[in-house]
C-alpha positions in Angstrom: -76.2 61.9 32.5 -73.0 61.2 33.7 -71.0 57.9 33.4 -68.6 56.5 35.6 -65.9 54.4 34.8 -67.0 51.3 35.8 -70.1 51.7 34.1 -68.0 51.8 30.8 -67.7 48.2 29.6 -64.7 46.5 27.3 -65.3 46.5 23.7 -65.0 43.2 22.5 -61.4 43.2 21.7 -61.6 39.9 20.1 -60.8 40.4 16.6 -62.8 38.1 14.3 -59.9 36.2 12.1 -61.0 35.8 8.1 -59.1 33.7 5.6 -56.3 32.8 8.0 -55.3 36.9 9.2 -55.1 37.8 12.8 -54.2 41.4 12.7 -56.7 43.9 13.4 -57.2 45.3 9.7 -58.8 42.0 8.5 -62.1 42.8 8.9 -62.2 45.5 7.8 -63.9 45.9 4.6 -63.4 49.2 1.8 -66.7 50.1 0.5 -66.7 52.5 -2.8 -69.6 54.8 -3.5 -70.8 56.7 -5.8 -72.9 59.3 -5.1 -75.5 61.0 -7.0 -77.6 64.3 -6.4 -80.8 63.4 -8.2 -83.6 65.6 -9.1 -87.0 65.5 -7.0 -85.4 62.4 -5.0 -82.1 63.9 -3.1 -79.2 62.5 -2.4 -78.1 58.7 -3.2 -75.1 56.9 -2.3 -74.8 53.9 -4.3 -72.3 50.8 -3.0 -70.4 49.9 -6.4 -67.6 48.1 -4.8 -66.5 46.3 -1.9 -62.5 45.6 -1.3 -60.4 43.7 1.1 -58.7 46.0 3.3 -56.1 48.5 1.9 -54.6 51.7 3.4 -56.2 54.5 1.9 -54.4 56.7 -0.6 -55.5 59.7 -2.5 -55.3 58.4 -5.2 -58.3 56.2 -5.0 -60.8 57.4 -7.2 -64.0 58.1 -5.9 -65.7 58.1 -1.8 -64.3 55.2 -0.4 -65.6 54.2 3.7 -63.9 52.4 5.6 -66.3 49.6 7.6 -65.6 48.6 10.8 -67.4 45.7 13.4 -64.7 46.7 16.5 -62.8 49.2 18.1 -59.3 47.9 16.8 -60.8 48.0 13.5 -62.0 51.5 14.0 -58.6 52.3 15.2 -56.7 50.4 12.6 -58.6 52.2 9.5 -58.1 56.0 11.3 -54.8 55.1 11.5 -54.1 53.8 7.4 -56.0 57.7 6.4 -59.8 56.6 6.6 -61.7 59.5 7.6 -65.0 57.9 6.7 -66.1 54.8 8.4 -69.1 52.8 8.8 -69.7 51.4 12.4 -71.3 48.0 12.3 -70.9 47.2 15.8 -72.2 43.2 16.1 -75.0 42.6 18.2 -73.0 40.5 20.7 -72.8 43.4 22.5 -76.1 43.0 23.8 -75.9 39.3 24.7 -74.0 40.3 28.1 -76.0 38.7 30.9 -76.9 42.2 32.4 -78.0 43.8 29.2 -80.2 40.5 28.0 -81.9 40.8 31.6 -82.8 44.3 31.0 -83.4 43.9 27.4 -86.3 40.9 28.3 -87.4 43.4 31.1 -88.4 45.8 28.4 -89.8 43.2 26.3 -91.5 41.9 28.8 -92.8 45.2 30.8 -97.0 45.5 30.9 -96.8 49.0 30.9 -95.2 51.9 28.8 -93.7 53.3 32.3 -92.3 50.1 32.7 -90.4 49.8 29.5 -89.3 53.1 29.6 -87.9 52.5 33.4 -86.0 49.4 31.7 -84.7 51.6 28.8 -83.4 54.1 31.3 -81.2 51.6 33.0 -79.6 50.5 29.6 -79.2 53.9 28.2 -76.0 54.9 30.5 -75.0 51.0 29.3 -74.8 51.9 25.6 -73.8 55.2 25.4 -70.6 53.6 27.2 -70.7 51.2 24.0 -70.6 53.7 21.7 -68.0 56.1 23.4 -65.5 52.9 23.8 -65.8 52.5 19.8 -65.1 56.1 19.3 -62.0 56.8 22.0 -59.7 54.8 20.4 -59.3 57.7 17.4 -57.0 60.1 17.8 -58.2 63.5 19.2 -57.2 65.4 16.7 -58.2 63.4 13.3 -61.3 64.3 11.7 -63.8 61.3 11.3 -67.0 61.0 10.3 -68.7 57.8 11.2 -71.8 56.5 10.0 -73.5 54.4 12.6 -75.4 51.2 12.3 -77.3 51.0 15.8 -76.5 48.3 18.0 -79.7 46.3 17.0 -80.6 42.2 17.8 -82.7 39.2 16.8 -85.6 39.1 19.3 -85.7 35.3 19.1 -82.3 35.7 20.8 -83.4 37.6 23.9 -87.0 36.4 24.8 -86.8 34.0 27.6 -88.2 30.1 26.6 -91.6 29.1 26.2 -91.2 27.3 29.3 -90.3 30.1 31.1 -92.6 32.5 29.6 -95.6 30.2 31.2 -93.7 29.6 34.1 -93.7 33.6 35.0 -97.8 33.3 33.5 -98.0 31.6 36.5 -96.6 33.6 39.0 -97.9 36.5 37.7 -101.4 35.0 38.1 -101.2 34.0 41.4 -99.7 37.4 42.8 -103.1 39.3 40.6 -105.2 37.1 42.8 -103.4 37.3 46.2 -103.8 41.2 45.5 -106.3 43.8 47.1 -105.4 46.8 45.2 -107.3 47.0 42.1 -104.5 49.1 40.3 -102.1 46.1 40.9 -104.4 43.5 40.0 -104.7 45.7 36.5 -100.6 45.9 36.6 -100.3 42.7 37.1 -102.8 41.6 34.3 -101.5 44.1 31.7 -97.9 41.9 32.7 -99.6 38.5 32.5 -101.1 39.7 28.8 -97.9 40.6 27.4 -96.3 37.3 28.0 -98.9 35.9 26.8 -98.5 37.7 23.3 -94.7 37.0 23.5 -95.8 32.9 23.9 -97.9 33.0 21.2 -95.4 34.9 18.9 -92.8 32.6 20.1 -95.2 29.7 19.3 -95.6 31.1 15.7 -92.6 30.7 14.2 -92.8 34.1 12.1 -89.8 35.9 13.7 -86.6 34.6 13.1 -85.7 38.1 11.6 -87.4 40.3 13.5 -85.2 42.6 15.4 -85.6 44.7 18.8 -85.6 47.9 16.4 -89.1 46.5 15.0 -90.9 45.6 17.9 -89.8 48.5 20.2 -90.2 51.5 18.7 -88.5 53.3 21.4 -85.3 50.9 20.9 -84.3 53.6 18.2 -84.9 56.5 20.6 -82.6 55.2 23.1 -79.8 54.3 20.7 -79.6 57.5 19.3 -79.5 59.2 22.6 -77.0 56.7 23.3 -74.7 57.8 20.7 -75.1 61.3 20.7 -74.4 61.5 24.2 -71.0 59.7 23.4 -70.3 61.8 20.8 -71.1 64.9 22.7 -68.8 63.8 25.7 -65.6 63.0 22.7 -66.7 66.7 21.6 -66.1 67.6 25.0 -62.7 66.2 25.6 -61.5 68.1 22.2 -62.3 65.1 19.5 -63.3 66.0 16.3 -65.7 63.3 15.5 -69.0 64.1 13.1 -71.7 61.0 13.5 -74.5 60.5 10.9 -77.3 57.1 11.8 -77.9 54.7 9.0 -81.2 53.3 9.7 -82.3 49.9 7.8 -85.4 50.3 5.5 -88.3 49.5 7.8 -91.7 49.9 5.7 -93.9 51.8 7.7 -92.0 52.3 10.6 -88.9 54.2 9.1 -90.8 57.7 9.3 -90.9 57.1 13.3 -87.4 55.9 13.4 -86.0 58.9 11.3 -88.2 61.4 14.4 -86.6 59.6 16.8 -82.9 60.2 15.8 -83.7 63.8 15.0 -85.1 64.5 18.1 -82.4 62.9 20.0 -80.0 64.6 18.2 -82.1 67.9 19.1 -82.7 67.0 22.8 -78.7 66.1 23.2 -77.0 67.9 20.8 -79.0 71.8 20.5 -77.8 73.7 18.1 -75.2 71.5 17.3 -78.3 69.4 15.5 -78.6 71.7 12.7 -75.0 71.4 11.2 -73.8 70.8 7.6 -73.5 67.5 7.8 -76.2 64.8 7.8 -77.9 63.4 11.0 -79.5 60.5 9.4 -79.6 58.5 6.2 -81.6 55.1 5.2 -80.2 52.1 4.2 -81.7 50.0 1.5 -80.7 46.6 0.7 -80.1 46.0 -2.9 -81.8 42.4 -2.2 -84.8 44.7 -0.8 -85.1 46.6 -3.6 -84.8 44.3 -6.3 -87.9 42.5 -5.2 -90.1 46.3 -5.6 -91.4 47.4 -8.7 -89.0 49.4 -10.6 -90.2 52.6 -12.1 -89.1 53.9 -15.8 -89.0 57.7 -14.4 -86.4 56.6 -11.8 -84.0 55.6 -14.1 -80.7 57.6 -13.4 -77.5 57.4 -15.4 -74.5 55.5 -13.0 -71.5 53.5 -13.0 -71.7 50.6 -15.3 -74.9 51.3 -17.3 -78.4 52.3 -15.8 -79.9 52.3 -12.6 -83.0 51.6 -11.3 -84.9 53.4 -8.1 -86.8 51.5 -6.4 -90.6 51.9 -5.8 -90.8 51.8 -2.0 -93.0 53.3 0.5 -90.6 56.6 1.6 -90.3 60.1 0.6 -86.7 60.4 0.2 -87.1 64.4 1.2 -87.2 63.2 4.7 -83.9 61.7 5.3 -80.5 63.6 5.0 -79.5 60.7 2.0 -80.5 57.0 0.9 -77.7 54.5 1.1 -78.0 51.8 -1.2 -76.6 48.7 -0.1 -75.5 45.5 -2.2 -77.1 43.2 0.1 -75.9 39.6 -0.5 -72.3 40.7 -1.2 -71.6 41.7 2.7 -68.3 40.1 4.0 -68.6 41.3 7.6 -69.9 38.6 10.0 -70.5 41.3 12.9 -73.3 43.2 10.5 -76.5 42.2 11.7 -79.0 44.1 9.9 
């Protein structure tokens, strides 16, 4: 699918100021890992530490990744020697008026067609997201991203109560001004959806819950998204390498992890089978803390022992686990 220019829009330029700073690096946060190949489990990158922005130098011990919420940050840590970042891209990005219309049109569609038509129309949309982030490198640096999918609240997208009965209405009268049965079945599959988005609204129970869990095919359509960027950098000589980092989903992840893999198939052919990763799970340490813990996971690490969590994932399935420290994020653009 080609994209043309105007299609591409701005990347919020706005750089979020912290403790006083202006300039584009501070935001940016270092992340240290330590990474661990462990028997019967695979591979584990474990957060240990997070810094204030510094420019990289060789001499830092250890894998050190760069995170980044916007393209002058993405730009800025290339340019001080970070070859590995991690994309956090803030979910603003979505609140644009056209994107929030076709977001609540795929919330709101009766039909499976109907979602997918409204996925279609936003796919062209993101993948211009994702290849604004990226351009900003230079062509010839070699960078590997590791990408948080652009990813929302739900609560922030659905229309209001109000209007959700409101459109009840009017739905109901069309499905009874209508002769054509498969309309009137349409039109009532539509009139049943809102419904279930009222009465989830009315619950009270989602203040968390983001697109990625309630539209399964949300995944699909980011990681088309971003491949296709990433093919289209290839194609104008970047050296760019981009790995998704899923959140922990319990019993969705499986799906999610297909997705990616098949999008990375579908856009990406042979290219899908190289050396490094295509998609890794992200566990919050906050998450994981809650589980059981397990005698037989305990590995040897950084500062004493360390405990796998019992959780409900074959870690053979994903590329790598990336174990997060949860409450000690800095960035405000993460969203996950």
């Amino acid at each position: 699918m080609k994209l043309s220019s105007n299609q591409a829009e701005q990347w919020d330029k706005t750089v979020v100021q912290r403790h006083g700073h202006s300039n584009s690096t501070a935001g940016i946060r270092i992340i240290e890992l330590h990474q661990q190949h462990i028997h019967h489990v695979g591979t584990l990158w474990r957060e240990t530490e997070y810094k204030n922005f510094v420019p990289y130098s060789p001499q830092l011990d250890g894998l050190h990744v760069a995170q980044c919420g916007s393209s002058a940050e993405v730009q800025a840590a290339a340019e001080a020697g970070y070859h590995k970042l991690l994309l956090a891209p803030s979910h603003s990005l979505l609140m644009k008026s056209e994107r929030v219309r076709l977001i609540r049109e795929m919330l709101l569609a009766g039909t499976a067609g109907e979602r997918a038509t409204a996925l279609q129309k936003l796919l062209p949309l993101m993948t211009a997201e994702y290849e604004h982030m990226l351009a900003v490198l230079h062509r010839h640096a070699a960078i590997h991203g590791y990408v948080r999918l652009l990813d929302a609240p739900i609560m922030q997208l659905l229309p209001s109560i109000a209007d959700l009965e409101l459109r009840m209405g009017v739905v109901q009268r069309f499905a009874a001004d209508s002769d054509l049965s498969v309309e009137r079945h349409r039109l009532h599959q539509q009139w049943l959806k809102l419904k279930q988005w009222k009465q989830w609204l009315h619950s009270g129970n989602g203040d968390k819950c983001m697109l990625s869990s309630a539209v399964v095919e949300w995944i699909d359509m980011q990681a088309e998204a971003l491949f296709r960027a990433e093919q289209r950098l290839a194609n104008q000589g970047y050296d760019i390498q981009l790995t998704v980092l899923l959140p922990y989903e319990a019993g969705s992840w499986k799906q999610h992890v297909g997705c990616v893999r098949l999008a990375a198939e579908q856009i990406l052919g042979v290219h899908a089978t190289r050396s490094y990763p295509i998609v890794g799970i992200r566990i919050e340490h906050a998450v994981s803390a809650r589980k059981n813990m397990s005698q037989s996971g305990r590995i040897g690490g950084l500062g004493g022992q360390f405990v796998l969590p019992e959780i409900d994932m074959d870690w053979e399935e994903v590329d790598f686990v990336w174990m997060s420290r949860g409450g000690e994020q800095t960035n405000e653009n993460d969203h996950f």
